[in-house]
C-alpha positions in Angstrom: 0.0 0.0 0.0 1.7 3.0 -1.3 1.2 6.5 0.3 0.2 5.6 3.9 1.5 6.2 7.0 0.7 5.0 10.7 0.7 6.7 13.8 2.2 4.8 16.6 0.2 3.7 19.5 2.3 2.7 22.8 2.1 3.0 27.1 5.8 2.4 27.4 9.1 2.5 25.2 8.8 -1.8 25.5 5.8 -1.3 23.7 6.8 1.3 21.6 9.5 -0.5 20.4 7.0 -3.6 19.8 4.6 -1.5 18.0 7.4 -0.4 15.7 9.0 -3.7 15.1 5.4 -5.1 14.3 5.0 -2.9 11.3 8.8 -3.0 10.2 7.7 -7.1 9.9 4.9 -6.3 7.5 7.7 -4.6 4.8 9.4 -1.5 3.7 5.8 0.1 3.4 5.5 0.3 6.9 8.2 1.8 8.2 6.8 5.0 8.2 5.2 6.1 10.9 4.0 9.0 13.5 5.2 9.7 16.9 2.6 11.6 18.9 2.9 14.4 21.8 -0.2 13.7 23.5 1.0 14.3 27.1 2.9 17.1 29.1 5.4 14.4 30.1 5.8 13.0 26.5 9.6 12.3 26.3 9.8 12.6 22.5 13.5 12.8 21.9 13.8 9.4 24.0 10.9 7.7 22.1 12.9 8.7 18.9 15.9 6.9 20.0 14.2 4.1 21.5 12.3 4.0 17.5 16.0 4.3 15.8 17.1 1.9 17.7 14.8 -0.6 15.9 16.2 -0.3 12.8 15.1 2.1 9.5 12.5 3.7 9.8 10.9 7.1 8.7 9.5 8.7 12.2 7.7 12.0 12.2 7.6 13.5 15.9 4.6 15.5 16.5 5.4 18.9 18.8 2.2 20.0 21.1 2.6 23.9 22.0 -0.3 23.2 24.2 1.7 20.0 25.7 4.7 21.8 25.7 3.5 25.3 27.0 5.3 28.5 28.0 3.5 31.7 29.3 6.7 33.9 28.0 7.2 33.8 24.0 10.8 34.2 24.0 10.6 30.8 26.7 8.6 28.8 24.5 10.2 30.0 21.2 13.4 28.9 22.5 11.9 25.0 23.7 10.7 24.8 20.4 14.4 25.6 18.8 15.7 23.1 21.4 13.4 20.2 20.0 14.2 21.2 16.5 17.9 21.2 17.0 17.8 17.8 18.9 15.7 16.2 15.7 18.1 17.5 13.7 21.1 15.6 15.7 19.2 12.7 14.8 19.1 13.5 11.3 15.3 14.2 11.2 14.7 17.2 9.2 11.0 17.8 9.6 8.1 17.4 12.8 4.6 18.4 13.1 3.8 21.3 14.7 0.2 21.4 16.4 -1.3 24.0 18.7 -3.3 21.6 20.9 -7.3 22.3 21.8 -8.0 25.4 23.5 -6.8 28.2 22.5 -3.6 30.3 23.6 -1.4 33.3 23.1 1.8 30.7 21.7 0.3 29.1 19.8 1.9 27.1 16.3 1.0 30.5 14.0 2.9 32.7 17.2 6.1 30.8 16.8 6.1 29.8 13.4 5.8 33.6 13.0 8.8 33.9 15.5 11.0 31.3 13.8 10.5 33.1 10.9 11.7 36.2 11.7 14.8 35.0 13.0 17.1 35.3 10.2 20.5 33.5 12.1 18.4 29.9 13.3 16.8 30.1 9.8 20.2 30.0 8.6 21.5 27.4 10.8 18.9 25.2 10.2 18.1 25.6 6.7 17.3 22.0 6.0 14.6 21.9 9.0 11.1 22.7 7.9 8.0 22.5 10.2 4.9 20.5 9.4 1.0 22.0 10.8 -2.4 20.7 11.1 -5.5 22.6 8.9 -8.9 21.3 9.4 -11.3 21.7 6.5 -14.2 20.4 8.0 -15.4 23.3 10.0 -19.5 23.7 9.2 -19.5 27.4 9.7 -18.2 29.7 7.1 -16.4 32.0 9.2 -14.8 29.1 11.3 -13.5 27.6 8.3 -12.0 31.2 6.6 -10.5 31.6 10.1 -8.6 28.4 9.3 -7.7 29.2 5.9 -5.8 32.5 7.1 -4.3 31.0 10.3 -3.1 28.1 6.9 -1.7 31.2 4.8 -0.1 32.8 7.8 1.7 29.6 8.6 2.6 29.0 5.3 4.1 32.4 4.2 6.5 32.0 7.1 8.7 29.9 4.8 9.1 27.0 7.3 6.4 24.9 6.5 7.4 21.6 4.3 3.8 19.4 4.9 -0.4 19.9 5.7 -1.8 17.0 8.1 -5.4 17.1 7.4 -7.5 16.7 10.5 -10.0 13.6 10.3 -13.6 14.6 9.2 -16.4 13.4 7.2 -17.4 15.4 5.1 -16.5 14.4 1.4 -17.3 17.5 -0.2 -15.2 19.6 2.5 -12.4 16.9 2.0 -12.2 17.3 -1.7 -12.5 21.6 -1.6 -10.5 21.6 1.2 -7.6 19.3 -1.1 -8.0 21.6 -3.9 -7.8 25.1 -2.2 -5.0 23.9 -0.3 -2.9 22.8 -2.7 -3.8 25.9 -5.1 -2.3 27.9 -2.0 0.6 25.9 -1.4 1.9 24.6 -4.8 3.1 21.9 -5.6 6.0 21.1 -3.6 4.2 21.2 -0.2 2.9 17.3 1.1 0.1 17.0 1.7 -1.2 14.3 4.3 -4.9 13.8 5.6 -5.6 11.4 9.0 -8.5 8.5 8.8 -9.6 6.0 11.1 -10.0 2.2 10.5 -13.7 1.8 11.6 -14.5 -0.2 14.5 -17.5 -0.3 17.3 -15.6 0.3 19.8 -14.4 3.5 17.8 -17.7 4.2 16.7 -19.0 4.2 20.6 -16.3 6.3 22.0 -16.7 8.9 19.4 -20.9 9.0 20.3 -20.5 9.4 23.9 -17.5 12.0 24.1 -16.6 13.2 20.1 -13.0 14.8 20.2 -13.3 18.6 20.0 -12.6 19.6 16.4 -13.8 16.5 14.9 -16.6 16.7 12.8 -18.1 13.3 12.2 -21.5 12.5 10.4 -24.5 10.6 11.7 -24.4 8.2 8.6 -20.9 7.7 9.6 -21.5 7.1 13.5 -24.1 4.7 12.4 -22.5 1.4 11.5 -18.7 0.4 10.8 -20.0 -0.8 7.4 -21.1 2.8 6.5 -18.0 4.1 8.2 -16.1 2.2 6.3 -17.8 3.4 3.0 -17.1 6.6 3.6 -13.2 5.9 4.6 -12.9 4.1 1.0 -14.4 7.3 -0.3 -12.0 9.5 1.3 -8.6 7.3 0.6 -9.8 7.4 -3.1 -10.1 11.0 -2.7 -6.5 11.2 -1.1 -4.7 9.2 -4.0 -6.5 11.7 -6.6 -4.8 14.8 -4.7 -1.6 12.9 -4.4 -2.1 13.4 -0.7 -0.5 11.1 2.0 -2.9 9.1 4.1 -2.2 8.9 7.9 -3.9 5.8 9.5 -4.5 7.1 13.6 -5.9 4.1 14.3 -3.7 1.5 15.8 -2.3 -1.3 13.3 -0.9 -4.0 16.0 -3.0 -7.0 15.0 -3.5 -9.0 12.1 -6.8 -8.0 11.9 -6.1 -4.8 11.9 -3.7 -5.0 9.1 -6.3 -7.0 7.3 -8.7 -4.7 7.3 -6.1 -2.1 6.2 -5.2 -3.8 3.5 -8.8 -4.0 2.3 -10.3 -0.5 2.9 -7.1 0.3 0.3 -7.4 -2.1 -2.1 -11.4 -1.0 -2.3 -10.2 2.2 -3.0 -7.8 1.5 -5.2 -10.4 -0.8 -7.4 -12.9 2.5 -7.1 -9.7 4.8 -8.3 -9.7 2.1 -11.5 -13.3 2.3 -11.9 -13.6 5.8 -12.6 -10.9 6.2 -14.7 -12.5 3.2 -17.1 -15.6 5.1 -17.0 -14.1 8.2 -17.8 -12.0 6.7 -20.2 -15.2 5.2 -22.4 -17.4 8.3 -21.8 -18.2 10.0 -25.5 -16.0 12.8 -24.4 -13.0 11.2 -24.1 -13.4 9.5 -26.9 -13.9 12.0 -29.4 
């Protein structure tokens, strides 16, 4: 399965290193993976040794400015350089730079804005770019243009190398959201977009206490079958854009590489599908 990723799901760096070693088993494909700052206490530059230490693999440490908080700018400006330099000691030459919920004063736009203007660490670490989040699924207009400009503000910076696409629902906000994007951006930006594999248990959790900024539909929430209509939709929609897909659901179990597996081969046979039809349509052929 080409153009996947998989975020890493662990409680310790024994299991951390399992997880890792799991998916290394499975081929070259699946060596490339996500390591999330999901915690104040995250210890992200050990993980990423304890993750190079199980051989090659292509790890993309996430950065939380609301996990890794300072009230002073200059203070949490500086963290940040810290992490970025110690990335780039291990030869890692990009992470993902998130606010976190809530909002806050430092947030990713503040000191992407500060990193920019600082002409000397520019220079110094001219091979280190940052990657953010952008959501296109906000249902209210002005929500959604706020997102947009906090995406252009980012972007003219200069430091940003990739777009993770927050998980939604919505197709018709996926596939605008794709095509603005990468209209702003060009084409030398990646592009990646999050999905879940479908489960009840998923399905339940997301009912009874939905993640804030996560828009997900009824029809989805429904059934995993429907959910996992909807995830074939948006993979197919993915591999049109050329965009990246990031699996945050965890991919431990044989099962849970099986039904990988097939969610991307349906989209792939839907992929084929339309370009047969649009291949015999009177259009084309004339």
């Amino acid at each position: 399965m080409a153009r996947v990723r998989y975020e890493l799901f662990f409680k310790d760096v024994a299991q951390l290193k399992t997880s890792v070693q799991s998916l290394r088993a499975r081929g070259r494909a699946a060596t490339r993976v996500n390591l999330p700052n999901k915690d104040k206490g995250d210890d992200i530059v050990g993980w990423l040794d304890a993750v190079r230490e199980c051989g090659e693999v292509d790890c993309v440490p996430h950065y939380s400015m609301k996990n890794n908080y300072e009230r002073d700018s200059t203070r949490a400006a500086e963290r940040l350089k810290r992490f970025a330099s110690a990335l780039r000691e291990r030869n890692i030459d990009r992470c993902l730079l998130v606010s976190g919920s809530g909002s806050r004063v430092n947030d990713s736009v503040e000191m992407l804005r500060r990193l920019g203007m600082d002409r000397a660490w520019k220079r110094e670490h001219s091979s280190f770019r940052f990657d953010v989040a952008f959501n296109p699924y906000f249902p209210e207009t002005k929500d959604l243009e706020r997102e947009y400009d906090r995406l252009d503000r980012k972007v003219r910076t200069g430091l940003v190398r990739g777009i993770w696409f927050q998980i939604g629902t919505d197709l018709d906000a996926l596939e605008s959201g794709l095509t603005r994007v990468r209209t702003m951006v060009g084409p030398d930006v990646d592009i990646f977009c999050s999905v879940w594999l479908p489960s009840k248990q998923l399905l339940a959790r997301m009912k009874f206490r939905p993640w804030a900024g996560v828009f997900l539909s009824d029809e989805y929430l429904g059934s995993v079958e429907r959910a996992e209509d909807i995830t074939v939709s948006q993979l197919e929609i993915f591999a049109r854009h050329g965009a990246t897909a990031l699996i945050e659901s965890p991919v431990t179990k044989d099962a849970d590489w099986a039904q990988c597996e097939r969610l991307f081969a349906r989209a792939s046979s839907t992929s084929k599908k339309r370009d047969r039809d649009a291949s015999d349509s009177p259009e084309t052929a004339t």
